[in-house]
N, C-alpha and C positions, 0 to 999 in steps of 0.2 A: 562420425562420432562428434557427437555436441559436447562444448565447451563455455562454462560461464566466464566472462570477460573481466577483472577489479580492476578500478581505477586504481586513483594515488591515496582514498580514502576506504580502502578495500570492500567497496562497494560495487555490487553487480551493476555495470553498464551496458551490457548486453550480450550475446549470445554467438557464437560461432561454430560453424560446421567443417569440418576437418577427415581427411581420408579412413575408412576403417583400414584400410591395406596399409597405413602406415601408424596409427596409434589404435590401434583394436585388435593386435597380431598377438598369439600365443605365446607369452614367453616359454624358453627351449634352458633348462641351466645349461647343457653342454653347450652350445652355440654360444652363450653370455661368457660360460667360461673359456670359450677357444677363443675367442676376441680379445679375452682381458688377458691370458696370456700371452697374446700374439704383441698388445700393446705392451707391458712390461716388458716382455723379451725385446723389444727393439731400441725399448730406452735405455737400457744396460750399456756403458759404455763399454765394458768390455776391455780396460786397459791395465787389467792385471796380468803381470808378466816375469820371468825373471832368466836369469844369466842362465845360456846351456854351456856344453864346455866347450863351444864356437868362439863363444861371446867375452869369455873374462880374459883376463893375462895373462899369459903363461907360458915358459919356455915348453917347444914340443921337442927338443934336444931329448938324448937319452941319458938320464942324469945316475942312473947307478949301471954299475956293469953286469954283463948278459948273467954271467954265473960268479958261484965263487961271495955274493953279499948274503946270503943268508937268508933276506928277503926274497918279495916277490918281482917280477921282471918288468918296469914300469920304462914306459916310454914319453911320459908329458906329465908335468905340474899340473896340468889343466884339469886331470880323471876325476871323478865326481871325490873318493875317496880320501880328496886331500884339502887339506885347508885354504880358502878360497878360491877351490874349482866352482867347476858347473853345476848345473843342479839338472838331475835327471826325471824327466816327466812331470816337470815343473808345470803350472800355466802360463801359456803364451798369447799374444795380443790377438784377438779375433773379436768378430760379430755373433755376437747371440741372436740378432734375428731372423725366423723366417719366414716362408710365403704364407698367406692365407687368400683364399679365393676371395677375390670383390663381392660376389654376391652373400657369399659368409658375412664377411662384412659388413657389408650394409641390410642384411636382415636381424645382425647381432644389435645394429643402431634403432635397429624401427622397433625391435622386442625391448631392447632396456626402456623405450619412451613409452613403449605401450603398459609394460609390468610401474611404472612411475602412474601413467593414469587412470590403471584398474586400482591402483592401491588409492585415489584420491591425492597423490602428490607433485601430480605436473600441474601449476598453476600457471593459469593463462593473463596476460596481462594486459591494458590497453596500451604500453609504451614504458620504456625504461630509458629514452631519453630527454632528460631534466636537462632543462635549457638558464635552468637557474644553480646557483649552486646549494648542493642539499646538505643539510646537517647529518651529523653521522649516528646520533641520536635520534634523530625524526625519523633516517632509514630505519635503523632497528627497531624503534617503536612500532613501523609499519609491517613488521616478522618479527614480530617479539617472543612468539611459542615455537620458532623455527631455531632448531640447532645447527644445521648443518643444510647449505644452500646452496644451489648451481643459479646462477643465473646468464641465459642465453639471450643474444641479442644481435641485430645484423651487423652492429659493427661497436666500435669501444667509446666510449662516454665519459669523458674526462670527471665529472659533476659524479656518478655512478662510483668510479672507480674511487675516487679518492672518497666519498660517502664511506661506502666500506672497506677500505684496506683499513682500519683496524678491531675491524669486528672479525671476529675466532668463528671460521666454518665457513664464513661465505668469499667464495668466486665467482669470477667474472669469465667467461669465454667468447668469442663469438660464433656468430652461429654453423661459420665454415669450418669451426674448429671442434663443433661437440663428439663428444666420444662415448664410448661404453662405461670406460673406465671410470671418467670421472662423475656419469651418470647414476652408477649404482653404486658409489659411495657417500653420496649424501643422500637425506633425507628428504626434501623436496627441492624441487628443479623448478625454476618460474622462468616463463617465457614469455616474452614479447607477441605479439600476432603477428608482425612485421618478419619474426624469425621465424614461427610456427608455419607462415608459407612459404619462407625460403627451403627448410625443411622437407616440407611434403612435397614442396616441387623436385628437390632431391631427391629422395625416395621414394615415390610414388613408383 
């Protein structure tokens, strides 16, 4: 699959050819969405929890007598029943996440970049690392019709980062780090060439 190249003046500089087995693949919604909840469910901390009746104070003595009170025949402060017991079928500390097959996986990664370059929104770059420091106005001038932006790269770029950390929508990852998730919530995704073959060497 051919790819047009923009410099820093988004100008065509040339031309790149790139795997169809990895950005020319049918996107699948079930596959995109078994991935994006496989990634959500794992980032859930999961540390909501609360006192059973193990857990709180409480004398387990038998505090009224067997017959004869009138009441019912309790044997512990602690019963869910009583003012500051336990709580019964409460939630307890666990992990929300679970397995999904690697090959799921990483067909879920090659369809969200393929469904980004059939629609015309993977943009391919000649370099995103700026050895000078860049204005954060001259970034945005350079994506000014772009709301919402992934940008992918082999590694982190001090001059990048700080350009847009305060432009609304756009991120920074690199390229060991892309996902589904954050792939199919923005609007276009711009990639380095640098990343573009780390990628395909990836998943190819």
């Amino acid at each position: 699959m051919k790819f047009q190249i923009l410099d820093c003046k988004n100008e065509v500089s040339g031309e790149v050819d790139f795997s169809d087995f990895v950005f020319d693949v049918q996107p699948r919604r079930d596959i995109l969405s078994r991935v994006t909840l496989w990634q959500l469910a794992k980032r859930r901390a999961g540390t909501h929890t609360v006192k059973g009746k193990s857990d709180v104070h409480g004398t387990t003595r038998k505090f009224v007598r067997q017959k004869g009170s009138g009441g019912a025949r309790h044997g512990s402060r602690k019963a869910v029943q009583f003012r500051g017991g336990g709580v019964i079928f409460g939630p307890v500390f666990r992990g929300h996440g679970f397995a999904l097959q690697k090959k799921v996986r990483k067909l879920g990664l090659k369809m969200a970049l393929s469904a980004k370059a059939r629609d015309g929104n993977l943009v391919v770059v000649d370099s995103l690392n700026y050895e000078q420091k860049v204005k954060t106005r001259d970034f945005k001038s350079r994506f000014q019709n772009v709301k919402s932006a992934l940008f992918i790269d082999v590694g982190h770029n001090d001059n990048v980062l700080c350009a847009m950390s305060n432009i609304v929508g756009f991120d920074f990852i690199p390229q060991i780090g892309a996902n589904v998730y954050d792939i199919m919530r923005k609007d276009v995704v711009v990639v380095s060439v640098d990343a573009m073959k780390a990628l395909e060497g990836r998943l190819v």
